[in-house]
DRENKEBA-520117 format. One record per residue (C-alpha): x, y, z. Coordinates in Angstrom, 1 decimal, always signed. Layout:
! residues N
<X:X, Y:Y, Z:Z>
...
//
This chain:
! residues 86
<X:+114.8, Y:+108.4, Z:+163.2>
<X:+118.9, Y:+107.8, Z:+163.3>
<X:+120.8, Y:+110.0, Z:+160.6>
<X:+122.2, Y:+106.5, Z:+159.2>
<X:+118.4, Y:+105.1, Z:+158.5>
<X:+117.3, Y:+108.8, Z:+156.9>
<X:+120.3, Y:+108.6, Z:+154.6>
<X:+119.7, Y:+104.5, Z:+153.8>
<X:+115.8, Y:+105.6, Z:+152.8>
<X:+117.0, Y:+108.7, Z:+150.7>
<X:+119.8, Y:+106.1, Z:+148.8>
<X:+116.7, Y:+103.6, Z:+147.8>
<X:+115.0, Y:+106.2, Z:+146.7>
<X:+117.3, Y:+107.5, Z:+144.5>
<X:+118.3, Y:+104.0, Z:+143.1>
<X:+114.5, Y:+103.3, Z:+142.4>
<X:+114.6, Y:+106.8, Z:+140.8>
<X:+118.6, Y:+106.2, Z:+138.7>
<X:+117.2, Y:+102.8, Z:+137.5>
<X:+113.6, Y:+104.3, Z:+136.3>
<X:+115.6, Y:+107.0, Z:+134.3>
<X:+118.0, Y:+104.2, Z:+132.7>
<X:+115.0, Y:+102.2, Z:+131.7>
<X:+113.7, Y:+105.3, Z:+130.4>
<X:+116.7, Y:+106.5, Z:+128.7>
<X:+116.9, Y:+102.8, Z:+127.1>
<X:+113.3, Y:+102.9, Z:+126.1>
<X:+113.6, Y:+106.0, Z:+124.1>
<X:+116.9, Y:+104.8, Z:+122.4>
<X:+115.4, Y:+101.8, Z:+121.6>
<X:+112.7, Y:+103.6, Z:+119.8>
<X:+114.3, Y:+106.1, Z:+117.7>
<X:+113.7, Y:+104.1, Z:+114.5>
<X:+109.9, Y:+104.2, Z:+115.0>
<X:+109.5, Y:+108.0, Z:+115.2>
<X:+109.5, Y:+111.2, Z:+113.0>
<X:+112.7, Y:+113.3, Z:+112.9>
<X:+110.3, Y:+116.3, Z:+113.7>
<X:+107.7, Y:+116.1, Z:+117.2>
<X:+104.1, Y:+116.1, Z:+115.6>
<X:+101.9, Y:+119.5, Z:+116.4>
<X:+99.8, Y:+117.4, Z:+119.0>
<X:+103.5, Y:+116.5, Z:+121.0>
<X:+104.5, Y:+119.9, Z:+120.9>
<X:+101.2, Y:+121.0, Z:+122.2>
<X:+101.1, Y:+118.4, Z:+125.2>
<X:+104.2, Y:+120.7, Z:+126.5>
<X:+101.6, Y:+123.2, Z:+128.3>
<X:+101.2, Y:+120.4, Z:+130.8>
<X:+104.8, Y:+121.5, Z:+132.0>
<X:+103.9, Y:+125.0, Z:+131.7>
<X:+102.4, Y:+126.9, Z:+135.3>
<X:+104.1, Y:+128.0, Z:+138.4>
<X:+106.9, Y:+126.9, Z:+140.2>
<X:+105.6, Y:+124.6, Z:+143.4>
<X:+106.5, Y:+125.9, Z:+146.7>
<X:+107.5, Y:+122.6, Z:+147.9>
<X:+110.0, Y:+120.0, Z:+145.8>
<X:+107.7, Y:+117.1, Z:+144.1>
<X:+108.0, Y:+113.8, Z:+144.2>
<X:+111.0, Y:+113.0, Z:+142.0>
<X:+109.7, Y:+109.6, Z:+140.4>
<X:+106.0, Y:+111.8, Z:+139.6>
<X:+108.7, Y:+114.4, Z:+137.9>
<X:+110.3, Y:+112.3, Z:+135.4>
<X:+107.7, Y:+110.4, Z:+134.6>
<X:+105.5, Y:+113.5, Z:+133.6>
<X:+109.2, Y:+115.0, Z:+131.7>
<X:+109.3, Y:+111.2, Z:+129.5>
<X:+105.9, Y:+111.4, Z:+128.7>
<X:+105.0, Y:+114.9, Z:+127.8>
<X:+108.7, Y:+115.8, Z:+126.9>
<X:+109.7, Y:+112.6, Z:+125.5>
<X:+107.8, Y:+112.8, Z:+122.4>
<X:+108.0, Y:+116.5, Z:+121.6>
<X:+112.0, Y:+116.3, Z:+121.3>
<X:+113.4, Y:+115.9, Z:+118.3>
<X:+114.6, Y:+111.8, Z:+117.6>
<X:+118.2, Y:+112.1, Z:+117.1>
<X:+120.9, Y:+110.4, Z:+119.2>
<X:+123.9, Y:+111.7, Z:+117.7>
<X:+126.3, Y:+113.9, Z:+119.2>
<X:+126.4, Y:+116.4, Z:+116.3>
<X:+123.3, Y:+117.7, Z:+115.5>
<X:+122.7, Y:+121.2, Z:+115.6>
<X:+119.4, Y:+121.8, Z:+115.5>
//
């Protein structure tokens, strides 16, 4: 495989991934209004899904995010100001 097709394949990969994580970004905007301030015990628990070693080999960046929105997603807490301090 030519070093111009490698690099076109990585590019729409990466714009499939950019576009999922706007949409994803946008989602959780969006929904800021419908949640608590504070994760709920059962989101905050769902975070040992991210827990275990690291892998040996890089994953699938799409199967990556989508695992960080929806364990990680809910156990943040809903705020999209710039000054909150936690």
């Amino acid at each position: 495989m030519r070093i111009e097709t490698m690099r076109m394949l990585d590019v729409r990969s990466w714009t499939s991934v950019l576009g999922s994580t706007a949409q994803r970004a946008t989602n959780y905007l969006e929904g800021l209004d419908r949640r608590g301030v504070a994760p709920t015990p059962s989101a905050l628990a769902r975070l040992d899904a991210l827990d275990g070693p690291t892998p040996e080999r890089g994953e699938d960046a799409a199967d990556v995010l989508r695992l960080l929105d929806e364990v990680g997603s809910p156990a943040t807490v809903a705020s999209a100001g710039g000054r909150y301090f936690g």
